[in-house]
PATORMAR-787329 format. One record per residue: x, y, z of N, C-alpha, C, O, CB in turn; residue in one letter; residue number from 1. Coordinates in pm, whole numbers, plus 50000, padded with zeros to 5 digits. Glycine has a CB too. Layout:
+-------+-------+-------+-------+-------+-------+-------+-------+-------+-------+-------+-------+-------+-------+-------+------+-----+
|    nu |    nv |    nw |   cau |   cav |   caw |    cu |    cv |    cw |    ou |    ov |    ow |   cbu |   cbv |   cbw | code | pos |
+-------+-------+-------+-------+-------+-------+-------+-------+-------+-------+-------+-------+-------+-------+-------+------+-----+
|     X |     Y |     Z |     X |     Y |     Z |     X |     Y |     Z |     X |     Y |     Z |     X |     Y |     Z |    A | NUM |
...
+-------+-------+-------+-------+-------+-------+-------+-------+-------+-------+-------+-------+-------+-------+-------+------+-----+
***
This chain:
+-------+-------+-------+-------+-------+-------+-------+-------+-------+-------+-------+-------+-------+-------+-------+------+-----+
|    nu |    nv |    nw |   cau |   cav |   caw |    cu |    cv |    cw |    ou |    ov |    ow |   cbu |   cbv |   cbw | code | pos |
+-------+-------+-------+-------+-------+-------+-------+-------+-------+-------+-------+-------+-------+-------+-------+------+-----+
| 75828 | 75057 | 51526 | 75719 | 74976 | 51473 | 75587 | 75052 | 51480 | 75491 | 75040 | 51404 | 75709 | 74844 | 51550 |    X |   1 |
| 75600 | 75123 | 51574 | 75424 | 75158 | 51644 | 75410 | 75308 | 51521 | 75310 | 75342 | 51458 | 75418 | 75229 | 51900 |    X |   2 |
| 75566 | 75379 | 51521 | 75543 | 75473 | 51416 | 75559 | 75488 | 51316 | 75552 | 75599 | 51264 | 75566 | 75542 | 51421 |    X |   3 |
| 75599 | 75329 | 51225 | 75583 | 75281 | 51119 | 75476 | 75258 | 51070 | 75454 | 75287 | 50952 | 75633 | 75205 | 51112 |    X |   4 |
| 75371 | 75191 | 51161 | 75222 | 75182 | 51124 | 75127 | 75291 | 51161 | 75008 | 75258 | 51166 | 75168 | 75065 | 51181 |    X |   5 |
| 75161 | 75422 | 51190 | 75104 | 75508 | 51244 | 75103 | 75614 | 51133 | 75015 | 75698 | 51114 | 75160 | 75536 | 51368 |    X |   6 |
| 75232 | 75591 | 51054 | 75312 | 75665 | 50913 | 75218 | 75633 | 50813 | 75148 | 75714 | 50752 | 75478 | 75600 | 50861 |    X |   7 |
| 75219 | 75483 | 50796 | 75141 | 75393 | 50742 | 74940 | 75429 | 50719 | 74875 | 75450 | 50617 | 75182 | 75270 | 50845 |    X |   8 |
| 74901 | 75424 | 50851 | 74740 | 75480 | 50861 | 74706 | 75641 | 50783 | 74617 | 75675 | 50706 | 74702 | 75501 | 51048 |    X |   9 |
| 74822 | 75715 | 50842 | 74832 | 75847 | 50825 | 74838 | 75900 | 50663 | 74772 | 75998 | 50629 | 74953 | 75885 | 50905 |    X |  10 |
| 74935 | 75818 | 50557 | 74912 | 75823 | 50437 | 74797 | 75755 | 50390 | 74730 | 75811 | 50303 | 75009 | 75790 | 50382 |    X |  11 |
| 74763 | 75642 | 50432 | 74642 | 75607 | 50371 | 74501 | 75708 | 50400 | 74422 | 75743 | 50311 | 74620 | 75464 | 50421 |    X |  12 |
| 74493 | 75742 | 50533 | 74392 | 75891 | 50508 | 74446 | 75959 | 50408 | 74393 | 75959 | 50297 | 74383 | 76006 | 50633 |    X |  13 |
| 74547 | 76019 | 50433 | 74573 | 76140 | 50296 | 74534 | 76108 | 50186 | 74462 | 76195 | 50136 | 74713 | 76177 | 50255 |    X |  14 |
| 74557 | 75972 | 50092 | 74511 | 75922 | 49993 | 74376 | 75912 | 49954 | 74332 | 75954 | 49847 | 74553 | 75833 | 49995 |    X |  15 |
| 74310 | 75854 | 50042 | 74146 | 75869 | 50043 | 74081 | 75984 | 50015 | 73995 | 76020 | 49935 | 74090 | 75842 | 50162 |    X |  16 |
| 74174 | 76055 | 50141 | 74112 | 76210 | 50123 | 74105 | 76300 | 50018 | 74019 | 76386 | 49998 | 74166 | 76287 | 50196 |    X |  17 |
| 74227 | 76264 | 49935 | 74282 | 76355 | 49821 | 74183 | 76269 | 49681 | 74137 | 76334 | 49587 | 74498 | 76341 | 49808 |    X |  18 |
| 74169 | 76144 | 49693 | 74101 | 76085 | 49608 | 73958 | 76122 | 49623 | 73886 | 76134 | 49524 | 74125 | 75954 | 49617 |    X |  19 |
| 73911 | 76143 | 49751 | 73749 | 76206 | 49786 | 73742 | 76308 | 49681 | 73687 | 76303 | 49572 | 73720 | 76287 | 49956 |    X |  20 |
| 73808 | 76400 | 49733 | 73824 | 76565 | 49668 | 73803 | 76569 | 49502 | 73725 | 76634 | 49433 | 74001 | 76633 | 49700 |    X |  21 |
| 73910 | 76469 | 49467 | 73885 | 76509 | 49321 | 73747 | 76438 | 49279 | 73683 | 76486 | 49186 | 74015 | 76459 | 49218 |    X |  22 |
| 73702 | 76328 | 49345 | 73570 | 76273 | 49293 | 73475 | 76371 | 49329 | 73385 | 76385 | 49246 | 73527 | 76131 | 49349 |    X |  23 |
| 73470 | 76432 | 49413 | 73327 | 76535 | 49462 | 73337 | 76653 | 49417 | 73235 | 76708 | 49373 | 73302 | 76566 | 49618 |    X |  24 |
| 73509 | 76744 | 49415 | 73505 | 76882 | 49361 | 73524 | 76879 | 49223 | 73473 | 76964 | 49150 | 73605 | 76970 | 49420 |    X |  25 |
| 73622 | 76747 | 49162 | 73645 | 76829 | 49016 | 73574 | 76737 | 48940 | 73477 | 76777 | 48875 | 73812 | 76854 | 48953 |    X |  26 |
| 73606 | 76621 | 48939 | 73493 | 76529 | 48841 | 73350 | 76469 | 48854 | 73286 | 76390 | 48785 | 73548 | 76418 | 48815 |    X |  27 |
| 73314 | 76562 | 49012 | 73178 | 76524 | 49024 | 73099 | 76417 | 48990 | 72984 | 76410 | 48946 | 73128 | 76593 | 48983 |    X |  28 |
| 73200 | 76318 | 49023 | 73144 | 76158 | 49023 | 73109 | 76102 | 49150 | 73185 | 76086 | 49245 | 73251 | 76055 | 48968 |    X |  29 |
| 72960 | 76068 | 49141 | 72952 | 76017 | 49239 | 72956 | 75850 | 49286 | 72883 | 75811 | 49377 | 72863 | 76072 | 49260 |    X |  30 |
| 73038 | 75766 | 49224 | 73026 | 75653 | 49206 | 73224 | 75645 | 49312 | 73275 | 75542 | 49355 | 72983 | 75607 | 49008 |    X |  31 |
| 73287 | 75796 | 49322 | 73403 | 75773 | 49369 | 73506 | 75673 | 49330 | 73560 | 75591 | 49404 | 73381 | 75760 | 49471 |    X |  32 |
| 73528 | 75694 | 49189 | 73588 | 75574 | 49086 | 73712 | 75651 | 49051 | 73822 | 75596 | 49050 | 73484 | 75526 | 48932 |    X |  33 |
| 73692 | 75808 | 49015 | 73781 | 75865 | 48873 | 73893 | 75899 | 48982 | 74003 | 75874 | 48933 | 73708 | 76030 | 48752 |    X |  34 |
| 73902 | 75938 | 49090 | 73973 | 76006 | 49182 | 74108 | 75940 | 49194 | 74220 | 75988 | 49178 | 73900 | 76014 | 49307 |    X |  35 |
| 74064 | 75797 | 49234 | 74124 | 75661 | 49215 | 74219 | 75639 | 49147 | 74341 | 75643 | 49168 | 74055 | 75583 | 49173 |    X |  36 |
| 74153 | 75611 | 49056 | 74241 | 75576 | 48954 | 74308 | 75672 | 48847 | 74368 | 75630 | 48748 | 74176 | 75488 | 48892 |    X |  37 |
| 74289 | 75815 | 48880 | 74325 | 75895 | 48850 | 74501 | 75906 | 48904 | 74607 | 75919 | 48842 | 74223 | 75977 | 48885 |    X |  38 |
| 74464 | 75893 | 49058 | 74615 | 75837 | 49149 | 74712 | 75741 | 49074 | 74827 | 75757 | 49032 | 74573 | 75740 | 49295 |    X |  39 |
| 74615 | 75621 | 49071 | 74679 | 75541 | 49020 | 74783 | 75517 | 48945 | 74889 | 75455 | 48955 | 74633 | 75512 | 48993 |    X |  40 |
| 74716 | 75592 | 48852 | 74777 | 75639 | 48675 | 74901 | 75704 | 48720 | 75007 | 75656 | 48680 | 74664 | 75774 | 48560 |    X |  41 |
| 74904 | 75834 | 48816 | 74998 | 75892 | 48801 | 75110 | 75784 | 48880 | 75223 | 75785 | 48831 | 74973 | 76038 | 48846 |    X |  42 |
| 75090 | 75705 | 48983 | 75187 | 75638 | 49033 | 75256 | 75511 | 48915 | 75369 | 75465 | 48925 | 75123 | 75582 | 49170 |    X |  43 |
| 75170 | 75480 | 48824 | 75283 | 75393 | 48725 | 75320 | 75472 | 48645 | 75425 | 75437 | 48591 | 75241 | 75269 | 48641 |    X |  44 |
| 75265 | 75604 | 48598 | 75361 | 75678 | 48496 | 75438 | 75730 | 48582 | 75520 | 75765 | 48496 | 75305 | 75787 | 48396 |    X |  45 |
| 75496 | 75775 | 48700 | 75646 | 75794 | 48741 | 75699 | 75665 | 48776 | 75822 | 75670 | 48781 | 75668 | 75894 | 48864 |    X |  46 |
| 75652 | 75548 | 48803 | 75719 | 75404 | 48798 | 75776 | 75435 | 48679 | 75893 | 75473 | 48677 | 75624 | 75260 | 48800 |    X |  47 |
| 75701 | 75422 | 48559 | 75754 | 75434 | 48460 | 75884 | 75522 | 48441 | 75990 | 75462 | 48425 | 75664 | 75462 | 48395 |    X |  48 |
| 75883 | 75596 | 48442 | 75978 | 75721 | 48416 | 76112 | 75723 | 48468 | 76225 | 75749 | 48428 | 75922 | 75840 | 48469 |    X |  49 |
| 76044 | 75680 | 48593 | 76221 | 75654 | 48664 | 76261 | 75540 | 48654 | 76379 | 75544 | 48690 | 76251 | 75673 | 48822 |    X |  50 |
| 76229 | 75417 | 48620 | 76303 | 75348 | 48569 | 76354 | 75344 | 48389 | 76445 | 75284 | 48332 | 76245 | 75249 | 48619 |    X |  51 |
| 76282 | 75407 | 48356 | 76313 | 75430 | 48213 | 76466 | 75518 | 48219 | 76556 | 75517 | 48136 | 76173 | 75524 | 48132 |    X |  52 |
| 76460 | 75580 | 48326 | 76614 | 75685 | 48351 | 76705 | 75619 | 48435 | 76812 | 75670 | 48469 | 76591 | 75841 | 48433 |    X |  53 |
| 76652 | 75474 | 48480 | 76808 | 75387 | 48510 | 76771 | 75429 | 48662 | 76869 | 75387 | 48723 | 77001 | 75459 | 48426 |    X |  54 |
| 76678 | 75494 | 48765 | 76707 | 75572 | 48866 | 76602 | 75463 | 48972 | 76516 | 75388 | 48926 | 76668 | 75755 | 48837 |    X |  55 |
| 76628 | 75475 | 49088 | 76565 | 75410 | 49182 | 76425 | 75464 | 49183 | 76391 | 75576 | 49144 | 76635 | 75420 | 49309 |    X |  56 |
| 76338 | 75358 | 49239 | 76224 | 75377 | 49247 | 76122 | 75472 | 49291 | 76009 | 75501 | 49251 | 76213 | 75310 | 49280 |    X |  57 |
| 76245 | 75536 | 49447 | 76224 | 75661 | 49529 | 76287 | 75767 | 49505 | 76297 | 75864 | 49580 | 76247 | 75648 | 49646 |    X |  58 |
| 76344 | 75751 | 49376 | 76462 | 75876 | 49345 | 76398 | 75965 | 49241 | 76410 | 75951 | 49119 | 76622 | 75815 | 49277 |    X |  59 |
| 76323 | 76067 | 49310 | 76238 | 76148 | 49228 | 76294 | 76265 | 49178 | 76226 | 76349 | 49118 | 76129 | 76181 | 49293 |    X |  60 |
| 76440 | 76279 | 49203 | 76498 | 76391 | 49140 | 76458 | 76443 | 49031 | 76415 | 76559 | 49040 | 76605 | 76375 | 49120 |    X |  61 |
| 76458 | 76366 | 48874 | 76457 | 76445 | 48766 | 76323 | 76417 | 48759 | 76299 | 76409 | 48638 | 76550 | 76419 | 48646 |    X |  62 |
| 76216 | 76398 | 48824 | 76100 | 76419 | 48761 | 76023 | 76536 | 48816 | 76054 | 76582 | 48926 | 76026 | 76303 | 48766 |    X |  63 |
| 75901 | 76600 | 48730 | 75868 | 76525 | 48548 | 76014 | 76549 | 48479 | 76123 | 76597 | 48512 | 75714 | 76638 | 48423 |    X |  64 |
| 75978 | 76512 | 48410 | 76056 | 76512 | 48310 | 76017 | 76607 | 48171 | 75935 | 76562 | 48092 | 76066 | 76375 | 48286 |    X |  65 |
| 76086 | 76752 | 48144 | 76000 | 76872 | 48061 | 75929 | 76819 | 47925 | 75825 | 76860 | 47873 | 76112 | 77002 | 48012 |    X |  66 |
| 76019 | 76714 | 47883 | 75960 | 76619 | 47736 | 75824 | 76521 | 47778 | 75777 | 76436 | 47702 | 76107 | 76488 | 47669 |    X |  67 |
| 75778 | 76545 | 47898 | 75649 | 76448 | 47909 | 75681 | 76271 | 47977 | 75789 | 76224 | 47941 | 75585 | 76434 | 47727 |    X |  68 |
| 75622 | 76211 | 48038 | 75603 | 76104 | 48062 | 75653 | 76006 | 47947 | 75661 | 76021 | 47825 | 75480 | 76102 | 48095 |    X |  69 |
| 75685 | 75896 | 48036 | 75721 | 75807 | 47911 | 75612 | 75724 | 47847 | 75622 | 75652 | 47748 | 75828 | 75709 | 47948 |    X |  70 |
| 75521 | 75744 | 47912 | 75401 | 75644 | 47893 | 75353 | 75784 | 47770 | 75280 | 75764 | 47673 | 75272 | 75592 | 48075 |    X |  71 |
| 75408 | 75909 | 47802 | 75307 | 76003 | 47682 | 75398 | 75980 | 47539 | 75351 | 75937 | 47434 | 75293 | 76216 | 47728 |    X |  72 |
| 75536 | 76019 | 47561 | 75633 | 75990 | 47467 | 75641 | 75862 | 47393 | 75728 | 75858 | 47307 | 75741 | 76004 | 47525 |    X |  73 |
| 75564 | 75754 | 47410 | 75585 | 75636 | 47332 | 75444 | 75635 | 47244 | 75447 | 75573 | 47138 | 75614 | 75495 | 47432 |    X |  74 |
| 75317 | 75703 | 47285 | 75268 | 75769 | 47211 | 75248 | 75868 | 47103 | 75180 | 75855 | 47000 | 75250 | 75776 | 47248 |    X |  75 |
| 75306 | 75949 | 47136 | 75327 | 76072 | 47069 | 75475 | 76081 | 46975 | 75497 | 76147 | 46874 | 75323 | 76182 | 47187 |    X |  76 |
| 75569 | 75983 | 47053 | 75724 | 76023 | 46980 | 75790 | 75888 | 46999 | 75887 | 75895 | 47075 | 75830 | 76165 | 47066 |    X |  77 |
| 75761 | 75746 | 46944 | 75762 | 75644 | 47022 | 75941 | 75611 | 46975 | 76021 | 75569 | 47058 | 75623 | 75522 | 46988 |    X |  78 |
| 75975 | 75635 | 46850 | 76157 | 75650 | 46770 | 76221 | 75716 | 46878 | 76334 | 75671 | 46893 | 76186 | 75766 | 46602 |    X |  79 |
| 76192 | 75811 | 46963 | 76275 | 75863 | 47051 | 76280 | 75836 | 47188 | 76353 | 75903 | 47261 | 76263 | 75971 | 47041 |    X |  80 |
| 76215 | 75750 | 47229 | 76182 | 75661 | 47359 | 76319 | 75587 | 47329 | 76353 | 75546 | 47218 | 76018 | 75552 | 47364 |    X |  81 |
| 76396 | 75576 | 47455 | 76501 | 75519 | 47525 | 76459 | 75395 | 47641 | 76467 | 75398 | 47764 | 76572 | 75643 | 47591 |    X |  82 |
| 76407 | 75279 | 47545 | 76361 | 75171 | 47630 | 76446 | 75064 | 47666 | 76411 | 74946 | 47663 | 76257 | 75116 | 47577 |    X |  83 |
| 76569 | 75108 | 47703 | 76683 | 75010 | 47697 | 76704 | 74985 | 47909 | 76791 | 74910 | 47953 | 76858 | 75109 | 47584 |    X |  84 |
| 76623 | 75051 | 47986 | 76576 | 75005 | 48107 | 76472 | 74920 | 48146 | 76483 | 74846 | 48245 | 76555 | 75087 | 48158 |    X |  85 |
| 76349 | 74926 | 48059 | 76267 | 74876 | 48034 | 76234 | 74760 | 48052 | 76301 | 74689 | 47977 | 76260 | 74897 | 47964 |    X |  86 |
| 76156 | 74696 | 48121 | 76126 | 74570 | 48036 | 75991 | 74482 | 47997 | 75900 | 74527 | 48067 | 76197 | 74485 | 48092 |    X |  87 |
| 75957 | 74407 | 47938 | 75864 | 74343 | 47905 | 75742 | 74324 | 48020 | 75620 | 74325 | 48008 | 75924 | 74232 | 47859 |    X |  88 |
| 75838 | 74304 | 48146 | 75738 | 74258 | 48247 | 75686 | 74375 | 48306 | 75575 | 74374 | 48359 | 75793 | 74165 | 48354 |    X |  89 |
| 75781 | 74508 | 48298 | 75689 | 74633 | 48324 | 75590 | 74652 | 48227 | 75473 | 74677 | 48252 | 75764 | 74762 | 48330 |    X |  90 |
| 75642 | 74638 | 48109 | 75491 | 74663 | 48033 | 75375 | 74553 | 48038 | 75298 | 74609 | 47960 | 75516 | 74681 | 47873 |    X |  91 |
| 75337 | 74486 | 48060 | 75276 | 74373 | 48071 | 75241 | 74376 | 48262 | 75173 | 74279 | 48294 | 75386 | 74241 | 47998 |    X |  92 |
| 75274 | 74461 | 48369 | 75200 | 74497 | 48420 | 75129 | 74634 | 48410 | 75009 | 74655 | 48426 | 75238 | 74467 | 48498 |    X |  93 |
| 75188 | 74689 | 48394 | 75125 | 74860 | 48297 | 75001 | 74778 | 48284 | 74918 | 74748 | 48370 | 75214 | 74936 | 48097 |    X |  94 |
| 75011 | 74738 | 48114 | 74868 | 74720 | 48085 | 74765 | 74607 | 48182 | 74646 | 74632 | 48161 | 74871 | 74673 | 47931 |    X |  95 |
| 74780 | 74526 | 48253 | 74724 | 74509 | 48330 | 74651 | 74585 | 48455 | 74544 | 74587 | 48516 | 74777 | 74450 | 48337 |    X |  96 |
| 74757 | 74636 | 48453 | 74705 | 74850 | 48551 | 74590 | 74884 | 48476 | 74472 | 74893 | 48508 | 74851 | 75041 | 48515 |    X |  97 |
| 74652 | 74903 | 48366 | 74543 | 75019 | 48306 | 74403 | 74971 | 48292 | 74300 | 75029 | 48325 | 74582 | 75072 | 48154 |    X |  98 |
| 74424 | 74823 | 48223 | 74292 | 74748 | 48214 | 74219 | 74725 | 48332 | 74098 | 74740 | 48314 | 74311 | 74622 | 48160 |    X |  99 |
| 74244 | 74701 | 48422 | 74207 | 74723 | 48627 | 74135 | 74847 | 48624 | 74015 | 74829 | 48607 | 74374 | 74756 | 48763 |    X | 100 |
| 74178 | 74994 | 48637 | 74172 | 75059 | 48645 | 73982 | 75120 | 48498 | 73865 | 75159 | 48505 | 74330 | 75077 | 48659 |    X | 101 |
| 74067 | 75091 | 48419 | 73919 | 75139 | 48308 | 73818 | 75017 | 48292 | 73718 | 75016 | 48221 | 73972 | 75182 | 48119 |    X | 102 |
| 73871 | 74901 | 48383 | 73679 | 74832 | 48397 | 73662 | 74889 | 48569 | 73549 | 74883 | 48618 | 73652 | 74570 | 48383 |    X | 103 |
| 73743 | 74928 | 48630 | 73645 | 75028 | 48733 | 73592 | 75102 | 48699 | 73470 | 75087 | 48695 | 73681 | 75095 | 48822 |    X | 104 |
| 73648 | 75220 | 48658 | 73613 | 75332 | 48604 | 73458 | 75281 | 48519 | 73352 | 75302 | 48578 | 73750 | 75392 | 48507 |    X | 105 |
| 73455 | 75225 | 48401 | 73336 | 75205 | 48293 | 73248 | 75083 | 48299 | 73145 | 75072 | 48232 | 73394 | 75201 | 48155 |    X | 106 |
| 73300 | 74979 | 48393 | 73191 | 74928 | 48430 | 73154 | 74894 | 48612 | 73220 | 74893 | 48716 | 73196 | 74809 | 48342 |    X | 107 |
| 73005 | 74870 | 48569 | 72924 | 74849 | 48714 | 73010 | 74717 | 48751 | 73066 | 74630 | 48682 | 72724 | 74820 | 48705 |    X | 108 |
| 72993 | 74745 | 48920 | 72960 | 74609 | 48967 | 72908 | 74533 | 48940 | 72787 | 74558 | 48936 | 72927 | 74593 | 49036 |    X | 109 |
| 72949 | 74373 | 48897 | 72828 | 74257 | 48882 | 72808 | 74178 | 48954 | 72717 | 74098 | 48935 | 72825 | 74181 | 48793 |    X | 110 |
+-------+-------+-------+-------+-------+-------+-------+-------+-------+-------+-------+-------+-------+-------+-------+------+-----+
***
């Protein structure tokens, strides 16, 4: 228990930390928004991905994947997307993600 929540504290620094970094070294935002949700993004596009391949949630074997994300492929090549894992309610939180995510990002606090 004690090193379950200790596992627990220990990734959440890492996360912060790694989210600091990219807000201060690469996108030089100081509002500490893009870093964020930069994370974010990448954690539902491999949600995405591995369930699109039938594969458990923690089963990161085949990823990436060399043909791109599935969230890029339904863009770019959407006839060749294999959405037969898929479902409605993943997409419909997706875009609720994304929409979360770009009124942080573009707008202020009110």
């Amino acid at each position: 228990m004690i090193y379950s929540l200790f596992y627990k504290i220990v990734l959440f620094c890492r996360e912060r930390y790694i989210t600091k970094l990219l807000d201060i070294h690469v996108f030089q935002d100081s509002e500490y928004k893009i870093g964020n949700a930069l994370l974010e993004l990448g954690r539902l596009d491999t949600l995405v991905l591995t369930l699109s391949k039938n594969q458990a949630v923690k089963d990161l074997q085949q990823i990436p994947d060399n043909r791109g994300s599935t969230l890029y492929r339904l863009l770019t090549d959407p006839d060749n997307v294999n959405l037969e894992y898929l479902s409605a309610d993943l997409f419909a939180v997706s875009t609720l993600l994304y929409v979360r995510l770009m009124r942080e990002i573009y707008f202020k606090d009110e």
